[in-house]
C-alpha positions as CSV (number, residue, x, y, z in Angstrom):
1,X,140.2,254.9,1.8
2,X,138.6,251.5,0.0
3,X,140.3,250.0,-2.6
4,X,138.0,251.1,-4.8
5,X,138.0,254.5,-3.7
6,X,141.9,254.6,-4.7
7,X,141.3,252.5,-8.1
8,X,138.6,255.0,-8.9
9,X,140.8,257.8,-8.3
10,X,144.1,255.7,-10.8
11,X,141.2,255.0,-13.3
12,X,140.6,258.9,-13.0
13,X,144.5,260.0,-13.4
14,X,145.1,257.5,-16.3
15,X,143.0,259.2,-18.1
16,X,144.2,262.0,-17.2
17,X,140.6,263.6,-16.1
18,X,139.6,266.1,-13.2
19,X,136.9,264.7,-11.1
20,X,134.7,267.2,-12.7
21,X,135.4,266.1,-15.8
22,X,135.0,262.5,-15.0
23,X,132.1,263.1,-13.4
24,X,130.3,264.7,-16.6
25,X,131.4,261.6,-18.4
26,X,129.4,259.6,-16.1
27,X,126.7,261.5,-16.4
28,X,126.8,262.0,-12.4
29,X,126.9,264.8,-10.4
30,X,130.3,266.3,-9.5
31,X,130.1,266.1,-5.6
32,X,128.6,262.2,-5.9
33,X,131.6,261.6,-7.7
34,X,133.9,263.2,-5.2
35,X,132.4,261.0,-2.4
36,X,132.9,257.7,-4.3
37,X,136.8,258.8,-4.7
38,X,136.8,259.7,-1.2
39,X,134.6,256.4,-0.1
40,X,132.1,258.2,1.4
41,X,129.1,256.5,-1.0
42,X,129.0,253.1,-2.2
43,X,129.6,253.1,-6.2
44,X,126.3,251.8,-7.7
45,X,126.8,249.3,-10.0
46,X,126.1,250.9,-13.5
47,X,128.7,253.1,-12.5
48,X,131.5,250.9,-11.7
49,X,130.9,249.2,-15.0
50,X,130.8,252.3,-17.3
51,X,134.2,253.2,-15.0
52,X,135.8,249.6,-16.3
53,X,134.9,250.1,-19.7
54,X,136.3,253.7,-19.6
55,X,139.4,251.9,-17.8
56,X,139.8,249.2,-20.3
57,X,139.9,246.7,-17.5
58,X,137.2,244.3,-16.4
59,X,135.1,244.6,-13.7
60,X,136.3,242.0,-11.4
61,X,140.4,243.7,-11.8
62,X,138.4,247.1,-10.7
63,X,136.7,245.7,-7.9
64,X,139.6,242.8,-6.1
65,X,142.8,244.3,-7.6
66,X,144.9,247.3,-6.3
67,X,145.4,248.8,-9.0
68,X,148.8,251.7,-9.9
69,X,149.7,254.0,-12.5
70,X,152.2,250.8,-13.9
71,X,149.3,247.5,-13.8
72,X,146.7,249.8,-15.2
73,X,148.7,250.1,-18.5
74,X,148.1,246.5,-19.4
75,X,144.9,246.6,-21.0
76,X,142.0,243.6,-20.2
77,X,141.7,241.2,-23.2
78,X,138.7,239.2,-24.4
79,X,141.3,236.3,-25.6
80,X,144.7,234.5,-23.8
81,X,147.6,235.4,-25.7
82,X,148.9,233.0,-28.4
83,X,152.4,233.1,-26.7
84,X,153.0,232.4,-23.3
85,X,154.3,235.2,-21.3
86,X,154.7,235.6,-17.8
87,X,151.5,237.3,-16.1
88,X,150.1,238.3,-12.7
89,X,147.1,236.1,-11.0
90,X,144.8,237.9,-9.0
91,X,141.9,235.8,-7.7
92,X,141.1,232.3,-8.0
93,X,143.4,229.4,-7.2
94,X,144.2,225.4,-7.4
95,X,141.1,224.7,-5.0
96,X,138.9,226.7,-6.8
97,X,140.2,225.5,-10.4
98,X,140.1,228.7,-11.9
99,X,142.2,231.7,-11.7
100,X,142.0,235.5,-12.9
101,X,145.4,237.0,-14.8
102,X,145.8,240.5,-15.2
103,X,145.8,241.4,-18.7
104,X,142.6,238.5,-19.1
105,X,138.8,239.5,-18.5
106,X,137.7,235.6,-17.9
107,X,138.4,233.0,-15.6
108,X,140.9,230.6,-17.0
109,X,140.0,226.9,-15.8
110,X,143.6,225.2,-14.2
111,X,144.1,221.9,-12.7
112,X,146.9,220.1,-11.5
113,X,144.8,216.9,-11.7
114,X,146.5,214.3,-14.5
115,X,142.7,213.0,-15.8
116,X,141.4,216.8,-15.5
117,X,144.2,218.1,-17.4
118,X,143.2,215.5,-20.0
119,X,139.7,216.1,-20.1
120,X,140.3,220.4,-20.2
121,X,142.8,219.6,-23.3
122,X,140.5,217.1,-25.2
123,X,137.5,219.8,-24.6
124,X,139.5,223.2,-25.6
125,X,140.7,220.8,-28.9
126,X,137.2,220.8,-30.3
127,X,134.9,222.6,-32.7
128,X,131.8,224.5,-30.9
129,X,129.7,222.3,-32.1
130,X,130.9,219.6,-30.4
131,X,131.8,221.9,-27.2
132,X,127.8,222.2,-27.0
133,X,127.1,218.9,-27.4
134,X,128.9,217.7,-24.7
135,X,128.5,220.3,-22.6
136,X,124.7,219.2,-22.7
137,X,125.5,215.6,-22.2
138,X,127.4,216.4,-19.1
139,X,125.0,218.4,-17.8
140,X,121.9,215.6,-18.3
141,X,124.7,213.3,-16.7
142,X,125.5,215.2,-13.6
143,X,121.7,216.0,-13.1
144,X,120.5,212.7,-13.2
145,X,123.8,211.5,-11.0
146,X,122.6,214.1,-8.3
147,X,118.7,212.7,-8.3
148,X,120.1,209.5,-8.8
149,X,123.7,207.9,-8.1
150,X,122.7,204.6,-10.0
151,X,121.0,206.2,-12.5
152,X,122.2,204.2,-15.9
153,X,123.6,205.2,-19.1
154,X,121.4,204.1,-21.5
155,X,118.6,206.4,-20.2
156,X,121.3,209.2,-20.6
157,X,121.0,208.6,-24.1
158,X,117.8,208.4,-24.7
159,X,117.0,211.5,-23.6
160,X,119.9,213.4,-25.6
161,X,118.5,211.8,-28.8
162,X,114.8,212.8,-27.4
163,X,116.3,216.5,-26.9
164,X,118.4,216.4,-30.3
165,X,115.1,215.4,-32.0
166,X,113.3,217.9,-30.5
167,X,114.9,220.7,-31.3
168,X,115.7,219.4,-34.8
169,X,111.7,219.0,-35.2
170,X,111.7,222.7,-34.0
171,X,114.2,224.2,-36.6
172,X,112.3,222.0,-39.5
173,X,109.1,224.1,-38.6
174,X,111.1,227.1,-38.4
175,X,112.3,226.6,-42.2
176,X,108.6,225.6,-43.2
177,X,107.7,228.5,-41.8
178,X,110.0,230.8,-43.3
């Protein structure tokens, strides 16, 4: 049996559903469930998502994660807790620079890097705003670093304020318009 064969069939149990049953929810027919449970069919997509949603888990938990009757309990999140507690990683790592928790739907970015760590804090500390400003200007930076190692500031710059203007151009229209 496949790991998701077995979470399929803990999903199922927790909440507390007979295949047939299930399967009606999904809108499936009854024996297609019974060979996803049994791994004999590949679970199409659509399905394994409505199946997470009906789990309260994410997608990613259902598909790398064994799951039990106990970790199931602990519901998926869209936010990290406001107090630290003591939770389980399942995928990701130090290499990677992200990890998975269960309990969490999104990647979590970690470093063990002094200047990284800086950088992460700095970035998490400021308004959206500012996230998507920056966020652009790295991104016009790193592009123009991979066409061009020597390519210099200044021209960085200039094309920022040529984008800002731009759009703001674009939403003065928008207002005329409206």
């Amino acid at each position: 049996m496949t790991l998701i064969a077995k979470n399929l069939k803990i999903i199922r149990k927790k909440l507390s559903l007979t295949q047939i049953a299930l399967a009606r929810v999904l809108d499936i027919g009854f024996r297609t469930y019974v060979r996803y449970e049994t791994a004999k069919r590949d679970v199409p997509l659509p399905t394994l998502i409505k199946i997470a949603k009906l789990g309260s888990i994410s997608l990613d938990r259902l598909l790398k994660t064994t799951l039990t009757l106990e970790n199931i309990e602990i519901a998926d999140s869209e936010s990290t807790p406001s107090k630290p507690k003591k939770i389980e990683i399942i995928g990701g790592g130090v290499q990677e620079g992200k990890v998975m928790f269960i309990g969490l739907k999104h990647y979590h970015l970690i470093t063990v890097n002094k200047v990284e760590k800086k950088l992460l804090l700095a970035y998490r500390k400021l308004n959206n705003s500012k996230k998507k400003k920056y966020l652009i200007g790295m991104e016009l930076r790193f592009n123009a670093f991979q066409k061009n190692p020597q390519y210099p500031t200044k021209n960085i710059k200039k094309e920022i304020t040529k984008r800002l203007t731009k759009t703001a151009n674009t939403l003065k229209k928008m207002t005329l318009q409206n």
